[in-house]
N, C-alpha and C positions, 0 to 999 in steps of 0.2 A: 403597828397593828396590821395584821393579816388579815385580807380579804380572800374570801372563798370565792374563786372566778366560776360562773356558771357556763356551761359549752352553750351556747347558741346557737339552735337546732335552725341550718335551711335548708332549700327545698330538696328534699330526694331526688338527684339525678337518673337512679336507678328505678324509678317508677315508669312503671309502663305508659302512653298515651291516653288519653281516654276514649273509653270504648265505641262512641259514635265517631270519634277523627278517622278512626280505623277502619269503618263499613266502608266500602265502594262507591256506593252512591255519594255521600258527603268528601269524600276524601279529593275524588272527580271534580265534583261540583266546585269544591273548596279552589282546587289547584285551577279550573278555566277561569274562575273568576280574581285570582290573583296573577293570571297568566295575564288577562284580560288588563286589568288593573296598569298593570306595568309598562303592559304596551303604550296605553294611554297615557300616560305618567311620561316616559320617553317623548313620545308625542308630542307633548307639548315641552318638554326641558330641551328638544333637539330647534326647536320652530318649524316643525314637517309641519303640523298641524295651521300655526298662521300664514306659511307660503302658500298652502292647499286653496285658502282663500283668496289667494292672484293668481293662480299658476293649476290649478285641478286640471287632470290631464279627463276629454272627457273619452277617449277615442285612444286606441292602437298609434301608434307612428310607424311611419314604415324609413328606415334606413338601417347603418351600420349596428349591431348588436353585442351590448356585450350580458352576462351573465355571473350571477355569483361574484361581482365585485365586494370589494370593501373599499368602505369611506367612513365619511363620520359629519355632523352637523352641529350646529350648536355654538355658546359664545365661548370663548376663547378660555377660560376658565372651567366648562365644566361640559367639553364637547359628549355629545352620543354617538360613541360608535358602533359603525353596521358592519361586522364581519363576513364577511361575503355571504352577502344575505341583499344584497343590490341589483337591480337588473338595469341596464343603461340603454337606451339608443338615441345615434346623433346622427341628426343630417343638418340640411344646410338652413334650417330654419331654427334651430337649438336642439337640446334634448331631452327628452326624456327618461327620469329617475323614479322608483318606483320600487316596492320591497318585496320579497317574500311572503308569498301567501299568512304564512302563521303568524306575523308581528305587524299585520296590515290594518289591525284596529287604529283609527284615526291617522292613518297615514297612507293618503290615497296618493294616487300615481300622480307626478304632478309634469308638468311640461313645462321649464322656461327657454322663452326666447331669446335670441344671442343681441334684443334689442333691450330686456332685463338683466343685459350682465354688464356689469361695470368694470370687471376685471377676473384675469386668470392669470396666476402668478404660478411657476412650474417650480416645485422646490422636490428637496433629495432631504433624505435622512441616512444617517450614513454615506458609504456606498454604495448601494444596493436599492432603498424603500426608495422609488421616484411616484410623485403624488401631486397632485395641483389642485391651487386652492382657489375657487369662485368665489366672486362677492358679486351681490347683484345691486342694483341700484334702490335706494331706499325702502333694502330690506334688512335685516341686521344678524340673520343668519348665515356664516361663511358656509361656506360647502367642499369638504375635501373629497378627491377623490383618488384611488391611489393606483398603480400600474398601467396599465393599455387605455383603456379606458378614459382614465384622467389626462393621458397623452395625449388621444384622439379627441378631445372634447378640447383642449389647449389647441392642438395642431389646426382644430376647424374653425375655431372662433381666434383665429391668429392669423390663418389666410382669408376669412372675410373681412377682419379688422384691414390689411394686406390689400386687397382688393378694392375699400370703400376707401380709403386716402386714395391709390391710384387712380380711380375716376373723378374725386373731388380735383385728383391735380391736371385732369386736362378739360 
């Protein structure tokens, strides 16, 4: 027995938007609050947002400066990367990390001290990507950071680590 197959009509791709998505004002609106969204969203998938709660930077630092790095945060599975969208500065008290104005929603500048870090491990990808990875002490977000930057923040909490055994040893 032959069955008569009936086409099964989906959606028209070739239909236009609808007509309020299109006005300016909703379309704006639409996009800040999805822009908004996401930030937030990151936020909390990267743990910028529960460090902010130990670590909020409330003040400027003044030392070494870097700008427009990339890094990335989050568990090891499913990190957030920040493509040079990073602003960094370190001196001899820790550093300061902190974003780009436009994705700064729930991710305020944060400060930790080189007495919150538990380790800095300097690793390479390829030949070329060199980037070091912080873990801070009972907190569970790693924190990579990659080029100059990642180097100077290894180099300074590597000769203070360097410097606190040599006076423990005399």
């Amino acid at each position: 027995m032959l069955h008569a197959w009936k086409k099964v009509k989906g959606p028209n791709l070739h239909q236009p938007p609808p007509q309020w998505l299109v006005e300016p004002q909703w379309f704006f609106s639409l996009f800040a609050l999805l822009w908004v969204g996401i930030c937030g969203l990151l936020s909390l998938f990267s743990g910028w947002s529960g460090l902010a709660s130990h670590f909020r930077a409330e003040q400027p630092v003044l030392g070494e400066r870097f700008r427009f790095v990339s890094g990335s945060m989050g568990s090891r599975f499913f990190p957030v990367h920040y493509g040079n969208c990073l602003f960094i500065t370190v001196n001899d008290s820790g550093f300061r990390l902190s974003i780009f104005f436009p994705f700064r929603f729930l991710t305020p500048p944060l400060f930790i001290p080189w007495e919150a870090v538990d380790s800095i491990e300097p690793k390479r990808f390829l030949f070329f990507l060199r980037y070091s990875v912080i873990r801070l002490r009972d907190q569970w977000p790693a924190i990579s950071v990659r080029g100059g930057a990642g180097q100077r923040i290894a180099d300074v909490y590597g000769s203070r680590a360097h410097s606190t055994e040599h006076q423990l040893a005399y």
